[in-house]
LUMKOLDREN-326603 format. One record per atom (N, C-alpha, C): x negated, y, z negated. Coordinates in steps of 0.05 Angstrom, whole numbers, padded with zeros to 5 digits, always signed. Example, Ala and Ser with C-alpha at 12.3 -4.5 7.8 and 13.67 -1.06 7.14 Angstrom:
-00264-00114-00156;-00246-00090-00156;-00264-00066-00156;-00257-00045-00142;-00273-00021-00143;-00258+00001-00157;
***
This chain:
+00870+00103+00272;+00874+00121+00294;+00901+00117+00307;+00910+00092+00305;+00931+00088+00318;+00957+00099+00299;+00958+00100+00272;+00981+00103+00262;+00985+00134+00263;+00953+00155+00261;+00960+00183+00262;+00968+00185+00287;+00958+00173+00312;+00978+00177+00339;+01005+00178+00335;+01008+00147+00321;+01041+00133+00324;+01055+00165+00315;+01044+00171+00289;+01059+00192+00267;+01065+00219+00285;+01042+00234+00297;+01038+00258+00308;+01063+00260+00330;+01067+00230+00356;+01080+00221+00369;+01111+00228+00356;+01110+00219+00336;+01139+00220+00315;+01151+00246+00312;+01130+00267+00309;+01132+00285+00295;+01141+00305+00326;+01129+00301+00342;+01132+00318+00369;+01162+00309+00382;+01171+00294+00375;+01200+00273+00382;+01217+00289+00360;+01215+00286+00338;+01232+00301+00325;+01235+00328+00328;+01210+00350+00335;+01209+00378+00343;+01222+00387+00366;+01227+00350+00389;+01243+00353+00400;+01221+00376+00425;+01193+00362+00423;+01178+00382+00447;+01174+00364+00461;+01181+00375+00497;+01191+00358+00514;+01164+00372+00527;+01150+00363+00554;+01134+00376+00573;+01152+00401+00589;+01135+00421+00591;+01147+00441+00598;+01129+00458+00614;+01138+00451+00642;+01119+00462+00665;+01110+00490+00656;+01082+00504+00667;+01074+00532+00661;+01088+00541+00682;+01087+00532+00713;+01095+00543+00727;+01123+00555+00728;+01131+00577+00731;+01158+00595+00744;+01172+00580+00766;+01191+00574+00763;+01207+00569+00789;+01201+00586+00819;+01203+00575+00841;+01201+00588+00864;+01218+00578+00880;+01231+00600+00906;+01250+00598+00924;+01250+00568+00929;+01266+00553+00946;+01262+00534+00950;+01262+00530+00974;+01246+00515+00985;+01226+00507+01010;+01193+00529+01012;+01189+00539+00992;+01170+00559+00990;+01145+00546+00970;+01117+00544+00977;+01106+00537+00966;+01087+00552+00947;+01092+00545+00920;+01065+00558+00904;+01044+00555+00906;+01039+00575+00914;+01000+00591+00911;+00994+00600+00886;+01002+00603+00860;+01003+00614+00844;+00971+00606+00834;+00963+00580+00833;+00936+00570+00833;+00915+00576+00855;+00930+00572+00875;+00899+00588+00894;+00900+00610+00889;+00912+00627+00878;+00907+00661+00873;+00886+00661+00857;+00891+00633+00833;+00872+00641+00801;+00845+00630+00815;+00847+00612+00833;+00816+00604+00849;+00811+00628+00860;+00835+00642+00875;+00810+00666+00882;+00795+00686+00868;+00812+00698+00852;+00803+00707+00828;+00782+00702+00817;+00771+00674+00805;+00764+00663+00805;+00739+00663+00814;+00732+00662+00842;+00709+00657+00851;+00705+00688+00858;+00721+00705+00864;+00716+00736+00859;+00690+00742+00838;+00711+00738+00816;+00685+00744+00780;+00660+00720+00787;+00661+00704+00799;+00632+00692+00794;+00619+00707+00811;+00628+00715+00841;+00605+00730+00849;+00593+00754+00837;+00614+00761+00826;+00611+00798+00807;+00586+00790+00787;+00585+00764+00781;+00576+00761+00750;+00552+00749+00758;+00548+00744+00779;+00518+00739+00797;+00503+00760+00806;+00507+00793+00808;+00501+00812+00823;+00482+00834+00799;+00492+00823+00769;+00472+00842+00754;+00495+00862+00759;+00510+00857+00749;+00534+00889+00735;+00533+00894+00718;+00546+00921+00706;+00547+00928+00685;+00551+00907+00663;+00535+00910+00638;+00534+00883+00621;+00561+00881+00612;+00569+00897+00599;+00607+00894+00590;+00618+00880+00601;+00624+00882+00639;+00639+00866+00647;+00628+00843+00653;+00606+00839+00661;+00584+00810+00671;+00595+00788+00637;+00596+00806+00613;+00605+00790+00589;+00628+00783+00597;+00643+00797+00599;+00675+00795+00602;+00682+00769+00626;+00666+00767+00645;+00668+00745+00667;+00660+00723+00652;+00637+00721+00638;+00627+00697+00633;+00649+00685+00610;+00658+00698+00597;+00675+00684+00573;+00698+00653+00581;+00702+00668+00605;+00729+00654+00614;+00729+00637+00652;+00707+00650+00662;+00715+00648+00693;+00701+00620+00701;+00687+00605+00698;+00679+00575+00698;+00699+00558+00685;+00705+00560+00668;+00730+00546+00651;+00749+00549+00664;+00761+00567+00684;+00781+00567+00708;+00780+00554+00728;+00753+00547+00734;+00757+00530+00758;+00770+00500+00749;+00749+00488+00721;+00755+00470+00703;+00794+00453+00698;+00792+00481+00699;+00827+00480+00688;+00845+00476+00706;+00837+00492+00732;+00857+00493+00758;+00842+00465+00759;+00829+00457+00759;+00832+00429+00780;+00843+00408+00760;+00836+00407+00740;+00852+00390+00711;+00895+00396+00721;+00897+00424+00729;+00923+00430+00734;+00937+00411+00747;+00915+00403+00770;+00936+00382+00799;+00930+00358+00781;+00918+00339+00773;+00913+00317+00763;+00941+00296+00759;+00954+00273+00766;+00976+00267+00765;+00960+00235+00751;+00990+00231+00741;+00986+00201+00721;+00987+00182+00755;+00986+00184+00773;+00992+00166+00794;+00970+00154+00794;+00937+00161+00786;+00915+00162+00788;+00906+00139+00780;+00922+00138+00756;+00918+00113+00735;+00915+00098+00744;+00940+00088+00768;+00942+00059+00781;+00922+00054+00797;+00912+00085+00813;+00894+00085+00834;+00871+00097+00824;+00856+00090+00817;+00831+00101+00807;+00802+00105+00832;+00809+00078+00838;+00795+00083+00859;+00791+00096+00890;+00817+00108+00889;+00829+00117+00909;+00822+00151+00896;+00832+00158+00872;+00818+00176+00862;+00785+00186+00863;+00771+00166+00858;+00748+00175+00859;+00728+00175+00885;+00743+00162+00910;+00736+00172+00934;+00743+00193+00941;+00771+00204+00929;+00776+00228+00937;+00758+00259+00931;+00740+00250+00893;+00726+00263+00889;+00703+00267+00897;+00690+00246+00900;+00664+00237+00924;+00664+00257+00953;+00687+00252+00965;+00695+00263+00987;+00697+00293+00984;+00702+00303+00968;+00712+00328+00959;+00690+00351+00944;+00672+00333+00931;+00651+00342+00919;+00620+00339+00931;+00623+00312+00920;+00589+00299+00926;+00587+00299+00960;+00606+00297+00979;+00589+00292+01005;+00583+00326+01016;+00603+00349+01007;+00599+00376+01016;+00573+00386+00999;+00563+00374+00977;+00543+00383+00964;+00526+00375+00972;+00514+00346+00977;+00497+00323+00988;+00492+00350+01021;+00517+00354+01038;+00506+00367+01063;+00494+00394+01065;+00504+00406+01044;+00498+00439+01042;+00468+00434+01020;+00467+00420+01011;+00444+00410+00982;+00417+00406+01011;+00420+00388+01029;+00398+00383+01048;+00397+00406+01068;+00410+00416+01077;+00411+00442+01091;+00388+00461+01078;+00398+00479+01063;+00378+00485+01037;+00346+00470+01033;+00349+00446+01028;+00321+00426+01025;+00304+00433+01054;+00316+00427+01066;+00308+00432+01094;+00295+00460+01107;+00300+00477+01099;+00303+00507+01098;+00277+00521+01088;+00278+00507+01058;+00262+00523+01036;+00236+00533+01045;+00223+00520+01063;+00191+00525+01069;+00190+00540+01096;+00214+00536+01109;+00229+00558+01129;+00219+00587+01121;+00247+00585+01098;+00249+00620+01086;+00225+00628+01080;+00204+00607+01067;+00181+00623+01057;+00164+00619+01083;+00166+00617+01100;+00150+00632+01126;+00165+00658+01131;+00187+00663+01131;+00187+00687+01149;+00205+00700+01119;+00191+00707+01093;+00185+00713+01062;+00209+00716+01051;+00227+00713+01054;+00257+00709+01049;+00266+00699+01017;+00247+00674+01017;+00234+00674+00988;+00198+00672+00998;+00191+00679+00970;+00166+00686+00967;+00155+00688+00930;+00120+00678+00934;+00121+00685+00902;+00117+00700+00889;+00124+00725+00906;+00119+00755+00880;+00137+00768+00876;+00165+00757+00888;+00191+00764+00855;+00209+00738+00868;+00215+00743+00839;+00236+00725+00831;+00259+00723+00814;+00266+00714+00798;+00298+00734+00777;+00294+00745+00754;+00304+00746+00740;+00301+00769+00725;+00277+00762+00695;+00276+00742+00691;+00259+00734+00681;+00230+00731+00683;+00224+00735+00710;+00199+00727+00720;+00190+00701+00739;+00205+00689+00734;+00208+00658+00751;+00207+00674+00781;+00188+00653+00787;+00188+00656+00822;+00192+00624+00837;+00196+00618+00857;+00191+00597+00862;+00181+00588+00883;+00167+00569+00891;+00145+00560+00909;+00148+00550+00936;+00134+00550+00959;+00136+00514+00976;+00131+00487+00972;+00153+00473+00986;+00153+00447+00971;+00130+00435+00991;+00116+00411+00967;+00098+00405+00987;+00107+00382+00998;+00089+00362+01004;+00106+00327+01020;+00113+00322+00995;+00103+00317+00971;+00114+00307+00944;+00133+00313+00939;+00136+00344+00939;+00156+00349+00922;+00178+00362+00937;+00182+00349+00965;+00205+00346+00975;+00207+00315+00979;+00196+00298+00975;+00208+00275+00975;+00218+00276+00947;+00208+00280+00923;+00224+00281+00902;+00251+00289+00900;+00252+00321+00910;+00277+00335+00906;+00297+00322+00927;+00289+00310+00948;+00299+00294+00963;+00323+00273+00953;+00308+00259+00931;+00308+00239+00925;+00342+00242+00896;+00321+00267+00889;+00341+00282+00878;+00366+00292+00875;+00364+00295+00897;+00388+00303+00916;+00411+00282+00917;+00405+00267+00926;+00416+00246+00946;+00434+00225+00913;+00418+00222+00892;+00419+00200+00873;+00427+00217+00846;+00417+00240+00831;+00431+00255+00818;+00448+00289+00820;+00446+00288+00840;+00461+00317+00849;+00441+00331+00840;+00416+00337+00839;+00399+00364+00827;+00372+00357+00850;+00356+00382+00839;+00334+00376+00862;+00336+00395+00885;+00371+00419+00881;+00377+00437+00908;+00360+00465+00907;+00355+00470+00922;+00347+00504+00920;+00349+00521+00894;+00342+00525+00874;+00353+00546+00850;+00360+00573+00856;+00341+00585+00881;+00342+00608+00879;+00357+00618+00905;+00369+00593+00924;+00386+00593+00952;+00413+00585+00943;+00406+00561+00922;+00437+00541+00918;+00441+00540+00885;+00445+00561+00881;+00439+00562+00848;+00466+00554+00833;+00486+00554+00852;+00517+00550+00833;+00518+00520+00841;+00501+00503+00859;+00517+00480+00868;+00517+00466+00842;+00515+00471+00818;+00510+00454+00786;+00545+00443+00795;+00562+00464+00798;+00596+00463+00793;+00604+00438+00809;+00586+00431+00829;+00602+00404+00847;+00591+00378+00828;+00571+00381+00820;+00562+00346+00799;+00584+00356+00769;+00576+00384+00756;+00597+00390+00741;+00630+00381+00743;+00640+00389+00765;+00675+00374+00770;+00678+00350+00773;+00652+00338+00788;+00654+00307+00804;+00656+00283+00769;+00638+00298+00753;+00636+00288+00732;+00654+00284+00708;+00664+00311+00706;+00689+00320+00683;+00707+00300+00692;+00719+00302+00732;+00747+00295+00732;+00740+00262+00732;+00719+00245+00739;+00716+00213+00734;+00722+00206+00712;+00702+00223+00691;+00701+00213+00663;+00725+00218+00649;+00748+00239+00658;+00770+00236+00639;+00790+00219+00650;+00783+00203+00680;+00796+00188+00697;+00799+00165+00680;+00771+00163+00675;+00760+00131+00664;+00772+00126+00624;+00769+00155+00613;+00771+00154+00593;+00812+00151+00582;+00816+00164+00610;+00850+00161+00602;+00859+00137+00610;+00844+00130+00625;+00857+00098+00633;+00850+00075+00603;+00827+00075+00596;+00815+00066+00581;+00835+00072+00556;+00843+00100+00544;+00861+00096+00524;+00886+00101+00526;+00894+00101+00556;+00933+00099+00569;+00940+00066+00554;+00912+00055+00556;+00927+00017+00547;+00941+00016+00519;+00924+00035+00501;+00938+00025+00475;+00969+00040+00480;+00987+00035+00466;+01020+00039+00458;+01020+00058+00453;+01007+00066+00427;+01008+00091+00406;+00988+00117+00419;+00973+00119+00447;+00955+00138+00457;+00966+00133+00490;+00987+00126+00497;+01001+00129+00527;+01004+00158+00528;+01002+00163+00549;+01016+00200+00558;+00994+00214+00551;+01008+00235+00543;+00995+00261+00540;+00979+00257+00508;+00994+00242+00493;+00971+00243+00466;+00939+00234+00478;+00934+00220+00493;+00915+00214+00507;+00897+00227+00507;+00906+00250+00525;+00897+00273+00545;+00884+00281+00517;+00900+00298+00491;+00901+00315+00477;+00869+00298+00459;+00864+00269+00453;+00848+00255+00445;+00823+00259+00465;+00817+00253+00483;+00807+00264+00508;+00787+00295+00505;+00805+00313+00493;+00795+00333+00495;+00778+00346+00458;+00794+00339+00450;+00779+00330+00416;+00761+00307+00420;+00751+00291+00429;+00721+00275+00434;+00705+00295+00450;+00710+00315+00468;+00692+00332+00493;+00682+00353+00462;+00703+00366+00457;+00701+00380+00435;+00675+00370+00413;+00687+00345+00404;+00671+00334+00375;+00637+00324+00383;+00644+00317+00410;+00609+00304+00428;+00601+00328+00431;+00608+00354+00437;+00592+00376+00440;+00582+00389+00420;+00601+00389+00396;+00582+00399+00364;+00566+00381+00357;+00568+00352+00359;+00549+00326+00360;+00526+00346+00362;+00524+00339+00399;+00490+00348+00413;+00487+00380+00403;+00505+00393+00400;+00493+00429+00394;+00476+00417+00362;+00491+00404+00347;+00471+00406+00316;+00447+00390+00311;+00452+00368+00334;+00420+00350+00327;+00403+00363+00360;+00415+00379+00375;+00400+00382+00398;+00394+00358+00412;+00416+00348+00423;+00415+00324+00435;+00419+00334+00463;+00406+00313+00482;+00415+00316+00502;+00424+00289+00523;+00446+00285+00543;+00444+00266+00559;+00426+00259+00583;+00410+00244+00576;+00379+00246+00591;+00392+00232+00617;+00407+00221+00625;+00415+00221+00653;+00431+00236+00666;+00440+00260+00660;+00451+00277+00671;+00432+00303+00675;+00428+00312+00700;+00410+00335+00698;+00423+00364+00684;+00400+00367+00674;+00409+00391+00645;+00418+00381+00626;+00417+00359+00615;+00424+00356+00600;+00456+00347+00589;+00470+00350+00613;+00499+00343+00607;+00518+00375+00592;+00511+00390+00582;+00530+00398+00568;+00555+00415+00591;+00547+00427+00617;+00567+00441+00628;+00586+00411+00637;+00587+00397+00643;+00594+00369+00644;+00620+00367+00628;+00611+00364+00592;+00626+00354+00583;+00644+00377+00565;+00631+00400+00577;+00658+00421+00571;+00679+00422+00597;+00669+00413+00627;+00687+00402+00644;+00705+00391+00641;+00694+00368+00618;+00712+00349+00615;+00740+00356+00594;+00731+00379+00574;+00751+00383+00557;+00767+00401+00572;+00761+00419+00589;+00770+00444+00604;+00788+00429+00632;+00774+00405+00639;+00799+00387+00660;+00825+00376+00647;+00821+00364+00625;+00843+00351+00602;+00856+00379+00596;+00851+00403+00590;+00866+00430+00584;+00886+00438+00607;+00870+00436+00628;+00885+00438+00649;+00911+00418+00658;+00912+00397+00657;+00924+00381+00651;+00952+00379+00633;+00945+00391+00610;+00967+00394+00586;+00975+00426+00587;+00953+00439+00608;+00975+00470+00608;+00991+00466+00634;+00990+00452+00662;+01010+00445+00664;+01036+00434+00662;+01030+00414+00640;+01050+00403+00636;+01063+00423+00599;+01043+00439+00591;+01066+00453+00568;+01063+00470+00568;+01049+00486+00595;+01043+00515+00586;+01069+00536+00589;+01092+00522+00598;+01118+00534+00604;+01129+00544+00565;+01120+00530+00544;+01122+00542+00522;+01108+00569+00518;+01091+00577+00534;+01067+00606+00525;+01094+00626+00534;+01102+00645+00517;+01120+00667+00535;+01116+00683+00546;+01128+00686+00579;+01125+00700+00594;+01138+00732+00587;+01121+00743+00570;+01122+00779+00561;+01102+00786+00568;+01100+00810+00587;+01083+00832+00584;+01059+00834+00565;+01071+00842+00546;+01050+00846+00526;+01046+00831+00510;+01056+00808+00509;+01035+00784+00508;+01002+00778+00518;+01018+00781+00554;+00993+00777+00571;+00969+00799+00554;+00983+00830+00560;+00969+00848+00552;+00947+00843+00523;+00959+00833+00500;+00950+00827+00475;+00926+00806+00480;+00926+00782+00501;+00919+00770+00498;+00888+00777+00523;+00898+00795+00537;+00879+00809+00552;+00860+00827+00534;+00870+00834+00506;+00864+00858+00488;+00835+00836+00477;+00846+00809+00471;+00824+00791+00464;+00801+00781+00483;+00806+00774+00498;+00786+00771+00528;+00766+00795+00525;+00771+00823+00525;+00755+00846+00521;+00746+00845+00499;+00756+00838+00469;+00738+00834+00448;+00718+00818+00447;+00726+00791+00459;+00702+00775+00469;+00680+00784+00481;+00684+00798+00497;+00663+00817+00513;+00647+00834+00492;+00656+00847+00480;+00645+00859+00466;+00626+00847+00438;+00640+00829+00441;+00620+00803+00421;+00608+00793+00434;+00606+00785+00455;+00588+00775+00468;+00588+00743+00470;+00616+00735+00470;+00612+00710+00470;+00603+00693+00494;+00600+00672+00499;+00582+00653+00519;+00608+00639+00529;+00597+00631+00557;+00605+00614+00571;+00594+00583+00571;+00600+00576+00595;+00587+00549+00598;+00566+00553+00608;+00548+00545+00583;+00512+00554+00582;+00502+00520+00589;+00481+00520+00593;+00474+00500+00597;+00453+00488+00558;+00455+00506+00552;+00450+00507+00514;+00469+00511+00508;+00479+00518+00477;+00502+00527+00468;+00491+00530+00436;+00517+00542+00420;+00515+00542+00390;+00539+00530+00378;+00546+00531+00356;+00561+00514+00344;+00583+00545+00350;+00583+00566+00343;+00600+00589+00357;+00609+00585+00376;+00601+00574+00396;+00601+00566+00424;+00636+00552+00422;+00630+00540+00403;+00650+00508+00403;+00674+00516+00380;+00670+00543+00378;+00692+00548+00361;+00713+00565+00377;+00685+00585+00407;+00708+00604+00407;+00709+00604+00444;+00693+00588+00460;+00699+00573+00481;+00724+00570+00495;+00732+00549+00483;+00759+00540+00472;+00792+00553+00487;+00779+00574+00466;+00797+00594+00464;+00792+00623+00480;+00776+00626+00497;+00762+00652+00518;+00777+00632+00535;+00772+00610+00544;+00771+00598+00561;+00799+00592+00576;+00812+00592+00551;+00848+00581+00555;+00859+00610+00555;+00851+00626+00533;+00869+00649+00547;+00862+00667+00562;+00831+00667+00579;+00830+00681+00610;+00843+00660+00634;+00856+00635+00628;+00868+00627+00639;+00902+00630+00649;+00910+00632+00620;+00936+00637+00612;+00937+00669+00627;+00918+00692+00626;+00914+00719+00632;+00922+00719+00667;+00891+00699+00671;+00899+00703+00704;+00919+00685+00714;+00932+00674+00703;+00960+00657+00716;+00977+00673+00718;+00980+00691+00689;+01009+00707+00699;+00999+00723+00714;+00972+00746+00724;+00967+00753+00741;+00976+00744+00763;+00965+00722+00767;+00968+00710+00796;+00996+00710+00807;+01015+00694+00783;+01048+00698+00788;+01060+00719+00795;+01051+00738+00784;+01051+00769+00786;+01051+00780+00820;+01019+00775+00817;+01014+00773+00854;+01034+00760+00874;+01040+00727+00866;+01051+00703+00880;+01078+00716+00886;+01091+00729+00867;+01123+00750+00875;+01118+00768+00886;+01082+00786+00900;+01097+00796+00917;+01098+00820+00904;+01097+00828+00880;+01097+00857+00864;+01071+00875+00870;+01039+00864+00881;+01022+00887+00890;+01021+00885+00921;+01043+00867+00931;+01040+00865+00966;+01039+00849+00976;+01043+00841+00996;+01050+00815+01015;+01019+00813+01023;+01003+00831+01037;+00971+00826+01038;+00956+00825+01019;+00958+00839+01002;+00937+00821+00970;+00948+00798+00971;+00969+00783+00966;+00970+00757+00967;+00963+00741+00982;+00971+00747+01012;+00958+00731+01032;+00933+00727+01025;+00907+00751+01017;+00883+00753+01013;+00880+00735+00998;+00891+00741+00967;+00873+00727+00947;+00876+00691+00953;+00892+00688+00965;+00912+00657+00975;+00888+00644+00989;+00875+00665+01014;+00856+00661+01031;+00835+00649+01013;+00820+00677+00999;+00800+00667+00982;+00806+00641+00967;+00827+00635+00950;+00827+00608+00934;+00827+00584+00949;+00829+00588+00973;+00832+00564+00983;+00807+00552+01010;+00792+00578+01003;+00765+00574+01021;+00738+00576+00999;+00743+00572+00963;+00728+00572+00954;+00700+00564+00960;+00700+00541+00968;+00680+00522+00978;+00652+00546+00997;+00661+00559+01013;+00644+00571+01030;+00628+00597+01018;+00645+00609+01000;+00631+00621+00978;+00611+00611+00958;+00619+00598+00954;+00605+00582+00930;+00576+00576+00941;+00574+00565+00971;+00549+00548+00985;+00535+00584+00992;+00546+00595+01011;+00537+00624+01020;+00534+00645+01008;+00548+00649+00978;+00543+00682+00972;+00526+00682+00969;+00499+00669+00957;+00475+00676+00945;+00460+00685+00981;+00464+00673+01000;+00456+00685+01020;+00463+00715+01035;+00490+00710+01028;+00502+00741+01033;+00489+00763+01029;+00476+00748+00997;+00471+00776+00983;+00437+00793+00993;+00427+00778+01014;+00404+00774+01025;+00402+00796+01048;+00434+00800+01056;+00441+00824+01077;+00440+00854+01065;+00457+00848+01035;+00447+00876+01030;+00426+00875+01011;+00407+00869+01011;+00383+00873+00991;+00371+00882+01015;+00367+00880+01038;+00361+00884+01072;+00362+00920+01060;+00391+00924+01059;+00405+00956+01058;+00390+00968+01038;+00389+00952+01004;+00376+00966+00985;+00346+00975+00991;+00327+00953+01001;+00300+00956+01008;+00297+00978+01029;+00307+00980+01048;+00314+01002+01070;+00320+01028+01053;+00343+01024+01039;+00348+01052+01030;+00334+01068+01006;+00312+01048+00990;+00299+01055+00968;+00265+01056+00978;+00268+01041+00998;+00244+01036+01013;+00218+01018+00996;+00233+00992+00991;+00217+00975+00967;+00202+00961+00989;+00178+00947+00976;+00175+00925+00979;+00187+00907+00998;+00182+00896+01021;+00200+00882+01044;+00207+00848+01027;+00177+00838+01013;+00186+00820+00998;+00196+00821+00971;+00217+00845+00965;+00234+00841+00942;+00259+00822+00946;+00262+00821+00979;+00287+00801+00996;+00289+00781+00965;+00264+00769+00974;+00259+00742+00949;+00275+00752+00928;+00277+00765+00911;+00291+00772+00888;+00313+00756+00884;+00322+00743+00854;+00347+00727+00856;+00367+00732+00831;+00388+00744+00828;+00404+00728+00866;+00405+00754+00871;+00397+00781+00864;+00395+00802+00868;+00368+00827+00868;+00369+00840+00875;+00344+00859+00867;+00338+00870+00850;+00323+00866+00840;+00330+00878+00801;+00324+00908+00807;+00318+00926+00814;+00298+00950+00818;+00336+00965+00816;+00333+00981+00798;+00356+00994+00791;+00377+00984+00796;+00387+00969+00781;+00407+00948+00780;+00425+00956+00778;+00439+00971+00762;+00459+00991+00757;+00468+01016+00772;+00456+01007+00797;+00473+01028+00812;+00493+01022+00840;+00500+01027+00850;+00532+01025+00862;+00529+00996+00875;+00502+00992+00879;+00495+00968+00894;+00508+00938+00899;+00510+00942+00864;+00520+00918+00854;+00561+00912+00865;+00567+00934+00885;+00598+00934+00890;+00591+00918+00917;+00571+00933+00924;+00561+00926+00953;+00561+00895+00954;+00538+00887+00932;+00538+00853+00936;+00555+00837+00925;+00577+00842+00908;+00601+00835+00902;+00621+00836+00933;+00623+00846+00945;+00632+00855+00967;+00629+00836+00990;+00598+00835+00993;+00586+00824+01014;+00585+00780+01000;+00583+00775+00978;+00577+00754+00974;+00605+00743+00977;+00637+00758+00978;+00661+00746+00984;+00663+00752+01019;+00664+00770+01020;+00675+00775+01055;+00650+00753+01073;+00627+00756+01076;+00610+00743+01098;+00615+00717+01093;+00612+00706+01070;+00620+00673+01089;+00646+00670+01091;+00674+00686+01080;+00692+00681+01097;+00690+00688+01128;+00677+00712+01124;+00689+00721+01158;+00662+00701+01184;+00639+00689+01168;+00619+00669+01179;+00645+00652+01192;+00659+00627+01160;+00674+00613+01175;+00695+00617+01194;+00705+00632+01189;+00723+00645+01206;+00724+00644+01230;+00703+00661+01236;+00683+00662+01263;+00684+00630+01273;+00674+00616+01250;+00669+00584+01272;+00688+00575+01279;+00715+00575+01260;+00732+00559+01267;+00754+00577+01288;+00744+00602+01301;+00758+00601+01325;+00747+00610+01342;+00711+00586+01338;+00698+00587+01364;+00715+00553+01368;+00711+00543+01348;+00723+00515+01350;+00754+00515+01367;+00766+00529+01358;+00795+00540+01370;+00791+00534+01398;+00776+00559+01402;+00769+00568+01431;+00759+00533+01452;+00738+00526+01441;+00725+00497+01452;+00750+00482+01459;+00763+00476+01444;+00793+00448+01443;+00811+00460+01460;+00810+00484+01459;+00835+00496+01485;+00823+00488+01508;+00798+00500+01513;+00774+00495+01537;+00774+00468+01540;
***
């Protein structure tokens, strides 16, 4: 292992390929947003892709838009880490597990709430048929327990995305631990590392897809986890070489031309199963709806669709967090509007994360709509009641 490093190392020295930021230069004293745009973006398509849209595009989101979050945060990742690891992984703790752990019991707390006044209830549930229950003393001390010691155990049908905070908290440790672990040898310092790193996430995932393995201490099984982990290491090395991808037009375009073929194939995201297809073409949805929405975002970041779309999408990337915990509630306001206006069932509310009863009609703009704007404009609201208090 060490001599094909030494050699590969050799070979990248002679080609004479140096690291080569993705990022574009910017004015100077001016700071890039160019990443919180692709977060907003970002968390845009997951709400879209939560609402039961048209299948074409709900495909088209899933190919690429989880693997974005993956990558933007792999993006910031600095070798300073190495020294401080542990300084690192309070930061992740802090950043992940304690906002999940608070919004995770919130929810726990709640559940037998909503099903008094039928909010959830057991005569619908998603689209499958699944409904889900009150917890009794058992089985909230369990999920409790749950909670607190493996990140699972939250609401499915209140807190259904919180998988992404044990998902990041996990990816960015384990490639913490794994780069440190092979920064020591000579011949795997730097970025060959990284690139090793991400061919083991790769090679462990066709592993478990062919014998159907699973990691029995990770809930679910581990697999959104350790595509985290290859998709944080990606991010990582497209900062530091994505400045080789060329910035043309129709490039982007071409490579946008593929993202829609995907769609049309129907390829998968980060499933919590997968196929050995999965691990061929993942990969590659993944990196170039990334590569897509970056120059987008750059695009935006100059200022070419407006000084307020940017401000906006800037907003959204950087208040991800409140979306993520709230849309599924949001979407609770207009299923209020759908039931009213179709005159369903009062307990279709329960429905998750949407109302299935004609799914395909304009509705779905509505709760796309409503699952981004309400918990921004919720927090909003608090923090200049908070304003208001500290002046007082």
């Amino acid at each position: 292992m060490c001599g094909i490093a030494s050699y590969y190392n050799n070979v990248f020295k002679d080609m004479n390929i140096a690291a080569k930021p993705l990022a574009p230069p910017v004015a100077e004293g001016t700071r890039d947003h160019t990443i919180s745009i692709c977060k907003g973006i970002a968390i845009i398509l997951m709400v879209v892709g939560h609402v039961e849209a048209p299948e074409l595009l709900t495909n088209f989101i899933y190919t690429f838009h989880m693997p974005l979050f993956f990558i933007a945060a792999g993006y910031f990742f600095s070798r300073k880490w190495l020294d401080r690891p542990w300084k690192f992984c309070a930061r992740r703790v802090k950043g992940l597990y304690v906002p999940f752990l608070t919004w995770a019991l919130v929810f726990w707390a709640l559940h037998n709430v909503l099903f008094y006044f039928g909010v959830l209830n057991e005569d619908y549930g998603n689209w499958t048929g699944g409904v889900t229950h009150p917890y009794s003393w058992n089985g909230a001390a369990q999920r409790l327990i749950n909670i607190v010691f493996s990140m699972s155990g939250y609401d499915e049908f209140m807190a259904g995305a919180f998988w992404f905070f044990r998902g990041l908290l996990v990816a960015s440790v384990l490639f913490l631990i794994l780069y440190k672990l092979l920064n020591r040898s000579a011949c795997l310092r730097g970025d060959t590392a990284v690139v090793l790193i991400c061919v083991i996430a790769l090679a462990f995932t066709a592993f478990r897809i062919f014998f159907n393995a699973r990691i029995q201490t990770i809930p679910n099984g581990g697999m959104r986890e350790i595509w985290g982990l290859f998709f944080f290491g990606a991010g990582y090395l497209m900062c530091r070489y994505g400045g080789y991808v060329p910035r043309r037009w129709w490039l982007t375009l071409a490579l946008f031309g593929l993202m829609c073929l995907a769609a049309v194939l129907h390829l998968c995201g980060m499933n919590n199963s997968g196929t050995m297809r999965d691990v061929l073409t993942l990969p590659l949805t993944g990196l170039i709806g990334f590569i897509v929405t970056y120059r987008v975002s750059a695009f935006i970041h100059a200022g070419r669709l407006g000084v307020r779309l940017r401000r906006l999408l800037v907003y959204i990337g950087e208040n991800t967090l409140y979306i993520f915990v709230f849309h599924i509630v949001a979407f609770k306001v207009v299923s209020l509007l759908k039931i009213w206006y179709y005159g369903l069932d009062w307990h279709q509310i329960g429905c998750h994360m949407v109302i299935h009863f004609n799914h395909l009609d304009f509705f779905w703009v509505l709760y796309s709509v409503a699952g981004v704007a309400l918990p921004l404009l919720g927090v909003e609201g608090v923090r200049r009641l908070r304003r208001r208090f500290v002046k007082a």
